[in-house]
ZAMARGU-4260 file (C-alpha; in steps of 0.2 Angstrom, whole numbers, plus 5000, padded with zeros to 4 digits):
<rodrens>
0) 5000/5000/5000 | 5014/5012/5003 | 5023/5010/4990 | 5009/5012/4978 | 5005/5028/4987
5) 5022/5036/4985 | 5023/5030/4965 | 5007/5043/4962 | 5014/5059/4968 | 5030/5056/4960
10) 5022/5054/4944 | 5014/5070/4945 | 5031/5079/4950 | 5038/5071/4935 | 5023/5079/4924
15) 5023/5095/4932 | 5043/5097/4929 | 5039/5091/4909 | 5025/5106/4907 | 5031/5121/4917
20) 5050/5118/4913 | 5054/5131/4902 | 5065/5121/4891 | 5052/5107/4888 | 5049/5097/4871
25) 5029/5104/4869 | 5031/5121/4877 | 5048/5124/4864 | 5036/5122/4851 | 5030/5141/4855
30) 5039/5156/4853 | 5034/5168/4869 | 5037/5188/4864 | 5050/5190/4875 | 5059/5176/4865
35) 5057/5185/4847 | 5059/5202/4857 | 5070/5216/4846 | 5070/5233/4852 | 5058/5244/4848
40) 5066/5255/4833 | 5076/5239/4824 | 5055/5235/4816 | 5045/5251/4819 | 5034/5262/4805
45) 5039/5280/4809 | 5023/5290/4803 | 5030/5306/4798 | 5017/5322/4804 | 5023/5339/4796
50) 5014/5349/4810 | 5009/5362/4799 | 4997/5353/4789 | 4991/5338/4801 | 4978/5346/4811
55) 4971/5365/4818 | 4964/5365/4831 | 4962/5384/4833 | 4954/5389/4818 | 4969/5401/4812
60) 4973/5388/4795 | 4988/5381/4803 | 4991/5363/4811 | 4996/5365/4829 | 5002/5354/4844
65) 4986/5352/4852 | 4978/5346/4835 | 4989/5334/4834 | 4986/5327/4850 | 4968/5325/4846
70) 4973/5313/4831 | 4986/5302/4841 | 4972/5290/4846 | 4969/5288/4824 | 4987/5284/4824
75) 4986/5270/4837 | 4970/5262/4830 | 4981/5263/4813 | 4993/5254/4822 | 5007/5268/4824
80) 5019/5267/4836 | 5032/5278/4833 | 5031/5296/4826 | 5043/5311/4821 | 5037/5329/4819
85) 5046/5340/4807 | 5052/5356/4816 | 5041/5362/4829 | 5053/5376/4838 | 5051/5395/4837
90) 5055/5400/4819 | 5052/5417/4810 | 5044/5402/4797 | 5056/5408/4781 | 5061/5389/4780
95) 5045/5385/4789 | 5055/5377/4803 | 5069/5372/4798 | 5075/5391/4801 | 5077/5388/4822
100) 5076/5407/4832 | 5077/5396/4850 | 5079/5378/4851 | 5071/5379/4868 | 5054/5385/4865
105) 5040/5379/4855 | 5034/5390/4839 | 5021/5399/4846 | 5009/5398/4831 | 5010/5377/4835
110) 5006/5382/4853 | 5016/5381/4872 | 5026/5370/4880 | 5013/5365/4890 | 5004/5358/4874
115) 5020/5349/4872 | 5020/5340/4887 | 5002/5333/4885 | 5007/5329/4867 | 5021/5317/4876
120) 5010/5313/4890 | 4994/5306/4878 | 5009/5298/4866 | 5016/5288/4879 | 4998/5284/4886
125) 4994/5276/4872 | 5010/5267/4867 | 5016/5279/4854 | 5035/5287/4854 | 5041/5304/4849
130) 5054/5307/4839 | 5059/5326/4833 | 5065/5335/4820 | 5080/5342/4824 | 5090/5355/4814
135) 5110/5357/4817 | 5118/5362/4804 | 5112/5379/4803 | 5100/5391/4815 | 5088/5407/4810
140) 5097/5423/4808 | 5088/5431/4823 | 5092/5417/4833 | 5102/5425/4848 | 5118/5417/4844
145) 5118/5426/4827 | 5115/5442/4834 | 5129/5440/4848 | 5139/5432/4834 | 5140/5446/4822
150) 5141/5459/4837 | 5157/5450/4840 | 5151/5446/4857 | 5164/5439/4869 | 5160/5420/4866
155) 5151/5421/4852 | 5164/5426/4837 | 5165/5411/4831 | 5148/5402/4833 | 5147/5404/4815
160) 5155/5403/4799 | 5164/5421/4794 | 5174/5425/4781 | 5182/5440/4774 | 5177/5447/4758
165) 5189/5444/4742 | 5194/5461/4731 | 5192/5457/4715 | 5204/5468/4700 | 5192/5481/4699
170) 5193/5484/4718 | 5173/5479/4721 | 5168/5466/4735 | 5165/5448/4730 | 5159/5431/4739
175) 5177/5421/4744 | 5173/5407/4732 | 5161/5398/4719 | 5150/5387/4734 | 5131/5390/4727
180) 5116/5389/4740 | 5104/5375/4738 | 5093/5387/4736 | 5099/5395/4722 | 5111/5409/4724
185) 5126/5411/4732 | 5131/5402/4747 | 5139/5419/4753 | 5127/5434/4761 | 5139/5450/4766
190) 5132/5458/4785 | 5137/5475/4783 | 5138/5478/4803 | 5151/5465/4805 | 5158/5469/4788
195) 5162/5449/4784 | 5150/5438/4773 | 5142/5421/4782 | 5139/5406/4776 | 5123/5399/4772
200) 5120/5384/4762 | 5103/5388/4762 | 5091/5403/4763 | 5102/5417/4769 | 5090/5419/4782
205) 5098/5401/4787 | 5117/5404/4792 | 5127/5390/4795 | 5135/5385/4813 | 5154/5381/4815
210) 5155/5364/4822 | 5174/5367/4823 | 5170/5378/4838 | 5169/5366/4854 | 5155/5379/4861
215) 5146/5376/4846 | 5147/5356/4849 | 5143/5358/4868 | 5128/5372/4864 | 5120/5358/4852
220) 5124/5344/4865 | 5114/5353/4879 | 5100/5355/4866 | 5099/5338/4864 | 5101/5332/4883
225) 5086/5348/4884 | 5073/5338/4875 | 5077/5320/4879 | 5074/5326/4897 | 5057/5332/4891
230) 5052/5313/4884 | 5057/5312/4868 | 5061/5295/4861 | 5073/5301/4847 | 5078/5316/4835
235) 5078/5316/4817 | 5095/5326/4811 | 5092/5337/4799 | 5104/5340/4784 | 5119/5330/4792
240) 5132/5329/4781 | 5132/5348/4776 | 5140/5352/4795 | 5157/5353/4790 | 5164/5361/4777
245) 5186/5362/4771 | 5195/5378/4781 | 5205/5381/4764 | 5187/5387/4756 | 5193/5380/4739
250) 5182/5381/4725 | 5173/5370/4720 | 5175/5360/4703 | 5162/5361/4689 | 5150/5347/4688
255) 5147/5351/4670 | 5128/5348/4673 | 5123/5369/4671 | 5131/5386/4664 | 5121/5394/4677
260) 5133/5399/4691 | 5120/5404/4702 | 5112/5385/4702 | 5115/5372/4714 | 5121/5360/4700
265) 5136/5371/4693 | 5147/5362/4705 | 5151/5347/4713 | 5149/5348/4731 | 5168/5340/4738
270) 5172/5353/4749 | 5155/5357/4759 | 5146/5340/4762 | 5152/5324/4767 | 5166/5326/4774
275) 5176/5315/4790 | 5171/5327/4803 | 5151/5325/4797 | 5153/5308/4802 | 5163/5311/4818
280) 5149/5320/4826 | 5136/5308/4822 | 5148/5294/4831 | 5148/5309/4845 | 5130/5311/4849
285) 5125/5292/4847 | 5136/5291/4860 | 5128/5304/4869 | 5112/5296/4866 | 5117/5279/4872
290) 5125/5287/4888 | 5108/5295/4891 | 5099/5280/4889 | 5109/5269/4901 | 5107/5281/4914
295) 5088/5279/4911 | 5086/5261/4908 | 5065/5263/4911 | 5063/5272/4896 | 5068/5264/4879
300) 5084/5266/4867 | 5085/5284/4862 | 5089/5284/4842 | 5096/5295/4830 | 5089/5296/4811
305) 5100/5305/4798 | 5094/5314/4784 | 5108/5315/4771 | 5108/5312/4754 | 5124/5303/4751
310) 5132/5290/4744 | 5129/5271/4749 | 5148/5268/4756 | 5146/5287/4767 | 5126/5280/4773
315) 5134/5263/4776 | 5149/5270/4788 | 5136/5281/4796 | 5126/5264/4803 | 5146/5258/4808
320) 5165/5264/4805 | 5176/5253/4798 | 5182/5253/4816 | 5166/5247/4822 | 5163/5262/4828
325) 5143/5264/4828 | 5133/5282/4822 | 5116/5284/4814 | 5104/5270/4820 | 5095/5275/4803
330) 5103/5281/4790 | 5090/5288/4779 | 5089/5277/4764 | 5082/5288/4751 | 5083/5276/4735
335) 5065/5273/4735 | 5062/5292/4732 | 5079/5296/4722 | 5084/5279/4712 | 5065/5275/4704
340) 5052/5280/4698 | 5036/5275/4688 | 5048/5272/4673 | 5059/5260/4682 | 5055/5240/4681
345) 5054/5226/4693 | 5076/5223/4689 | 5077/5244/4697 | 5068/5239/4711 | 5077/5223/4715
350) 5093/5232/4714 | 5089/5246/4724 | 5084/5234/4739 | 5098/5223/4737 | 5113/5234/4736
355) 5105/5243/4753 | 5106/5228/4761 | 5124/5222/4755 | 5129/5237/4760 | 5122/5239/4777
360) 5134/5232/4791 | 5129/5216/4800 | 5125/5214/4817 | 5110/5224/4827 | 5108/5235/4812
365) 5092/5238/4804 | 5088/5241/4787 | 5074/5256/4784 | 5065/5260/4769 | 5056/5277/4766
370) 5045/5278/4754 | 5040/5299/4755 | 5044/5316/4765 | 5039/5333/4764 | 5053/5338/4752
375) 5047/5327/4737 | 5031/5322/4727 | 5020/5309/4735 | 5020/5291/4731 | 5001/5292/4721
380) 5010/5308/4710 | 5027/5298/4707 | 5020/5280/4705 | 5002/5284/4701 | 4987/5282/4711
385) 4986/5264/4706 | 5002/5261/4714 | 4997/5266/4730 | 4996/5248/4736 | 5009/5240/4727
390) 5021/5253/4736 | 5013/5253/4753 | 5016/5231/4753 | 5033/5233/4748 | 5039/5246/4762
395) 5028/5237/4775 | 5034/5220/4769 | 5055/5222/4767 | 5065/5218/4782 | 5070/5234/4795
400) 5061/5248/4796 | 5047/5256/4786 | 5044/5278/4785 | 5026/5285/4781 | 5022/5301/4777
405) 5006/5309/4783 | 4995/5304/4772 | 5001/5292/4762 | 4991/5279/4770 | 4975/5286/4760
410) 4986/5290/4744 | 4985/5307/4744 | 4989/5315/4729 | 5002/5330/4724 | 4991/5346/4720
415) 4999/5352/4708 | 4989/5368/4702 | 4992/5379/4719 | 4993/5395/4713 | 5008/5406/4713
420) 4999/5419/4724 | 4997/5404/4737 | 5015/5397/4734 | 5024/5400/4751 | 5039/5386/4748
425) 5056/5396/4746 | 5064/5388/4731 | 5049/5391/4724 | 5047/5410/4727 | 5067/5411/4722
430) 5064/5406/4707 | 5051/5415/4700 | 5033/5413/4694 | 5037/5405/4677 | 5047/5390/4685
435) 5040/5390/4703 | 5030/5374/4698 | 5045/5364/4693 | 5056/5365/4710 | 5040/5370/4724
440) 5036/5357/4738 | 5022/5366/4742 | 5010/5351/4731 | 5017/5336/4743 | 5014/5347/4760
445) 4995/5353/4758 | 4984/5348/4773 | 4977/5330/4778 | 4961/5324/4770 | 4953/5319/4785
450) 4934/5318/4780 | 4925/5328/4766 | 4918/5343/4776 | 4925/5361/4773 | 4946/5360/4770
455) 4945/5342/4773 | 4943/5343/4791 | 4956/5350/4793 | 4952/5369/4799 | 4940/5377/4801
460) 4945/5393/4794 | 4943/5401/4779 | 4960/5399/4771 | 4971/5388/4776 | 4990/5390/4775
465) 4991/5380/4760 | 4975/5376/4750 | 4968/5360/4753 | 4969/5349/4736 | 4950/5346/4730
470) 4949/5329/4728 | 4948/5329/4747 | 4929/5326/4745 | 4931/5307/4738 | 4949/5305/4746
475) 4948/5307/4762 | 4950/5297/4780 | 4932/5293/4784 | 4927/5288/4767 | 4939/5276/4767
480) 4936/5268/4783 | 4918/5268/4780 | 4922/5259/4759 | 4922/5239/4756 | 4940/5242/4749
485) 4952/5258/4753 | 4970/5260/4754 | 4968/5262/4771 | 4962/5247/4774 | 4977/5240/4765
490) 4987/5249/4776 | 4979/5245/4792 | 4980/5226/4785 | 5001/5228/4783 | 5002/5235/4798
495) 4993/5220/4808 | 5004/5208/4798 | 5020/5216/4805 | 5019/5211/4822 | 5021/5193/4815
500) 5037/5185/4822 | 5041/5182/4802 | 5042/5200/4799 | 5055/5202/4813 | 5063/5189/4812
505) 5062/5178/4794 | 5077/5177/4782 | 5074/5185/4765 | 5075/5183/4747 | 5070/5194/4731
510) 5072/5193/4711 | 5066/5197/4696 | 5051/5187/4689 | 5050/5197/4675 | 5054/5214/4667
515) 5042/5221/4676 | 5035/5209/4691 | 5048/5206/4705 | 5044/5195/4722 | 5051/5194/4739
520) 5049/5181/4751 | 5051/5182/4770 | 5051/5162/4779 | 5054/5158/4796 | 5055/5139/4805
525) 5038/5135/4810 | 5028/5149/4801 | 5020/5150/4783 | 5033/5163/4771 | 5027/5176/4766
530) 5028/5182/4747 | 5028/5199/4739 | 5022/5203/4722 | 5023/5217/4714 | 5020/5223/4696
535) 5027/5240/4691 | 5020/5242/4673 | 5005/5248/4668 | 4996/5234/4660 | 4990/5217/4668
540) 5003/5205/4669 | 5001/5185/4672 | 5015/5180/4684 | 5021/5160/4685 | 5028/5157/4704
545) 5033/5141/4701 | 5053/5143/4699 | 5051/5156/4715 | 5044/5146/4726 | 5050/5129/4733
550) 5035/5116/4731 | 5020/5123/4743 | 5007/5114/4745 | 4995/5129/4743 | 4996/5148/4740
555) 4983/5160/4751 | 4979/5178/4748 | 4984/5189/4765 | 4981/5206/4755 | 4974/5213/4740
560) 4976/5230/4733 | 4959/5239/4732 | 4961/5234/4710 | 4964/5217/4715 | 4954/5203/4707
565) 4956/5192/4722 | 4952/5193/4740 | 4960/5189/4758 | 4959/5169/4760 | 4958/5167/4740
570) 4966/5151/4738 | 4977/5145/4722 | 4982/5127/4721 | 5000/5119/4717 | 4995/5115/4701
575) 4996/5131/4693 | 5002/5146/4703 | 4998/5158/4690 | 4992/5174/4695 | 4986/5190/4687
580) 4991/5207/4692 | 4983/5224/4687 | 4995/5237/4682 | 5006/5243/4695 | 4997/5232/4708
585) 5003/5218/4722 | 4999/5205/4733 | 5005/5196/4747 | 5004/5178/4750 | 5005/5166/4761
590) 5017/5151/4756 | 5008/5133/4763 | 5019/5120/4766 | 5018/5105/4776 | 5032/5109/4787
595) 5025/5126/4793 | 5012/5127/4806 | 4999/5142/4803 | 4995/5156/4815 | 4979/5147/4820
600) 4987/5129/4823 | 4999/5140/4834 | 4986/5146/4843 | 4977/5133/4845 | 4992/5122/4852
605) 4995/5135/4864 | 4978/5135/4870 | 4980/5118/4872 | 4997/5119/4881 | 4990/5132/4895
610) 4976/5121/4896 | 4984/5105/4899 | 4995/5115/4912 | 4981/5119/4921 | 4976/5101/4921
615) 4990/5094/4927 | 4995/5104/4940 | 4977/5103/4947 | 4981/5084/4944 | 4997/5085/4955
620) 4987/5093/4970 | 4974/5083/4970 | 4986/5067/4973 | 4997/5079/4984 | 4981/5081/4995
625) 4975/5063/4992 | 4992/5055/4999 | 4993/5066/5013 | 4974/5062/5017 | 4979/5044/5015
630) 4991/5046/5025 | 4985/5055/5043 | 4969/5041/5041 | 4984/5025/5041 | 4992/5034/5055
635) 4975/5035/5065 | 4971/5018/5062 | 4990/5014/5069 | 4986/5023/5085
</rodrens>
């Protein structure tokens, strides 16, 4: 009798050890999130917001902070976790923003600091990080430090870059070499109080800091520490690699491209951008960053984004140094917006994702795709609206990171007929009313569409800042939500697929299938692959898989573009895998095969685990308290 009695509590020991151990056969079979975990900015969307245009809540025809606040819940339900704001700091608004008057305060027109703060306070509520926009490489011209700057104020001499004039033979005053503004124009302004020129390498109103002054370097560092005290998750830099330029002020050589001396293309820019000391102070303030966040180690990683458009051998040493030495946790990768277009075919595409990632350095780096800004036309203008889709399941569906612009979740379109009276974007206005349409960025900034009442929803006044673009009646936020099909509902659909442990984690493979139909697969151990298509032409195209794809059991539809002839769970058997694709449309799939086990059958065996924990160890106290019962009734018979 007492040996039988022992034999059943041991047996329930021995179970409960099989189930609740950690390493265990059935429980191994599960992936918990804190296995797959990589941190938070290595697989975000960043949702770009250009304050200006997002939302008013005032009624004066400019999007403020306090508008954007009441629109962070629309992000989380969109799935949004992560978002920067272009320049939100007091600005006299030549460069709207990007010309700083005091780093510390907020612009008044966007609100107070106090706005700020519950901006930060309803983000982190809802799970959603801030990242800004932040602009070093040159301030406003009534910031303070100017003004000190060209007083000659102890201090402040040389917080900026001053040069004397150079006496040509007719004894006049001229600029001390050939650099042009990207702005058009000079890169030169003379200030007559300090009798020196400044440089500017973009609006005049926009002089450029010396980053060869250690005050300058420490100013900018406290800045930075300034705002990461305040919340902020991150900063976007600004123009990076045109920090530094060559202390000889050689001129530079022609590029050949323009007889115009006054335009930005009449050189070629090896002595004002890109030089060692740029990347230097991007290896300086990641590691500023990184010290500020292991003092804090309740908040997340605080990242650096870098807007420089570069190279692929100076963006690649900006993730890492051949040293190992790491900057930029993003490097912008621009290729998306400055390598194709709607004439480029599916061989374009798979060459512009490939080199990126042969070039990116291995090891915790992240590759990031960006797909639009506010400095060039939007993805419907440059693809097409039919594109929209196609475009959004690529950036959604490549490893690393993916970048939205405001907007181009609906597919918002470029308006291209903005008058020249209502053109504000100064390129634009430089060059004059018979050219402004060809270089303004006034189109691609217009405010969002957010239903189809007066300006979209957007203000309530009666102009806005920018016009609104008139197709805001039929495009627009709540008609898409409320619509059978939308691009927002596409979006959305991305979005949830992203949090699968595929899109983190699962290798990755792309090639041409045709001219002008390329695919891309993502697999993981245990998960159904994920596949990619996407035709860039503008007619149907029939598209064979079977030489892509390894001998699946069965292809399912995930996501269909709002043109698609097929829907989500459309099935297409093993014996064909032929598809059709209307013109510059997409799909992604899901790749059956018999080794994979499917997001439900995951599910379903990890109800089934928690369940049959729950079981057993009920199982195992039951016979705990059985033996011991047993066992106090034997010892009262004894006695």
């Amino acid at each position: 009798m007492r040996a039988k009695l022992n034999r059943i509590p041991l047996f329930s020991l021995l179970l409960a050890v099989v189930v609740l151990y950690p390493g265990s056969g059935m429980s191994s079979l599960v992936k918990s999130e804190s296995e797959d975990f990589i941190d938070w900015w290595q697989h975000t969307v960043f949702y770009q917001i250009y304050p200006r245009s997002f939302k008013d809540s005032n009624g004066d025809g400019i999007g403020d902070l306090p508008g954007i606040t009441s629109k962070l819940q629309y992000l989380a339900e969109t799935g949004i976790t992560a978002t920067w704001l272009s320049p939100i700091f007091q600005s006299p608004m030549v460069d709207f923003g990007y010309d700083i008057s005091d780093y510390r305060k907020i612009q008044p027109e966007y609100g107070s600091m106090e706005d700020f703060q519950q901006l930060i306070d309803k983000a982190y509520e809802l799970g959603i990080k801030i990242v800004l926009d932040f602009v070093p490489n040159h301030s406003s011209d009534e910031h303070e430090w100017f003004k000190k700057s060209a007083a000659k104020e102890p201090g402040y001499e040389d917080y900026y870059v001053w040069v004397d004039p150079k006496i040509d033979e007719k004894g006049e005053r001229q600029p001390p070499n050939n650099w042009q503004s990207v702005f058009y124009g000079s890169a030169w302004e003379w200030h007559e109080s300090r009798q020196q020129y400044y440089l500017h390498q973009f609006t005049k109103e926009q002089p450029d800091l010396n980053y060869r002054n250690p005050a300058v370097v420490q100013a900018m560092d406290d800045v930075i520490l300034f705002w990461l005290n305040k919340g902020v998750a991150g900063f976007r830099i600004d123009a990076v690699n045109h920090m530094f330029e060559v202390e000889s002020l050689e001129d530079e050589p022609l590029s050949g491209k323009t007889t115009d001396p006054l335009s930005y293309d009449y050189t070629r820019h090896i002595y004002t951008k890109d030089l060692p000391e740029v990347l230097a102070m991007v290896q300086h303030w990641r590691q500023l960053l990184d010290d500020f966040s292991s003092k804090h180690p309740k908040g997340p990683t605080r990242i650096m984004m870098t807007e420089a458009y570069a190279g692929l051998t100076t963006l690649a040493d900006y993730y890492e140094d051949r040293q190992g030495v790491r900057g930029s946790h993003l490097p912008f990768n621009f290729h998306f917006i400055t390598d194709v277009n709607g004439d480029s075919d599916a061989r374009d595409f798979v060459y512009n994702v490939e080199k990126w990632l042969i070039y990116m350095p291995r090891g915790g780096h992240a590759a990031n795709w960006v797909m639009g800004n506010h400095d060039n036309p939007r993805v419907a203008s440059r693809f097409g609206p039919t594109a929209v889709d196609a475009m959004n399941m690529l950036l959604m569906t490549l490893p690393g990171v993916a970048v939205t612009y405001n907007g181009e979740e609906l597919g918002m379109q470029d308006y291209r007929d903005i008058s020249w009276e209502d053109t504000v974007d100064p390129p634009a206005r430089y060059v004059g009313e018979k050219l402004f349409k060809d270089v303004s960025r006034d189109p691609e900034r217009t405010p969002f569409q957010w239903n189809n009442t007066s300006n979209g929803g957007f203000s309530e006044a009666a102009k806005t800042w920018l016009p609104v673009h008139p197709n805001y009646k039929k495009l627009n936020l709540a008609a898409q939500k409320l619509a059978a099909k939308s691009h927002y509902k596409v979006y959305t659909s991305l979005m949830e697929l992203r949090k699968a442990a595929i899109m983190r984690r699962g290798r990755f493979i792309i090639e041409p299938i045709s001219r002008w139909v390329f695919a891309f697969k993502r697999s993981y151990t245990n998960f159904d692959s994920i596949v990619t298509i996407i035709n860039v032409s503008d007619k149907q195209q029939l598209v064979n898989l079977s030489e892509f794809l390894n001998q699946p059991k069965k292809l399912v539809v995930e996501i269909a573009g709002v043109e698609s002839a097929y829907e989500k769970g459309d099935s297409l058997l093993a014996v064909a895998f032929e598809l059709n694709l209307p013109p510059r449309g997409g799909l992604v799939l899901s790749e059956r095969c018999s080794t994979a086990m499917s997001a439900q059958r995951r599910n379903l065996v990890k109800q089934l685990i928690k369940s049959a924990q729950v079981v057993l160890v009920a199982f195992l106290f039951y016979n705990l308290w059985r033996h011991k019962w047993t066992k106090v009734k034997i010892n009262q018979q004894r006695f």
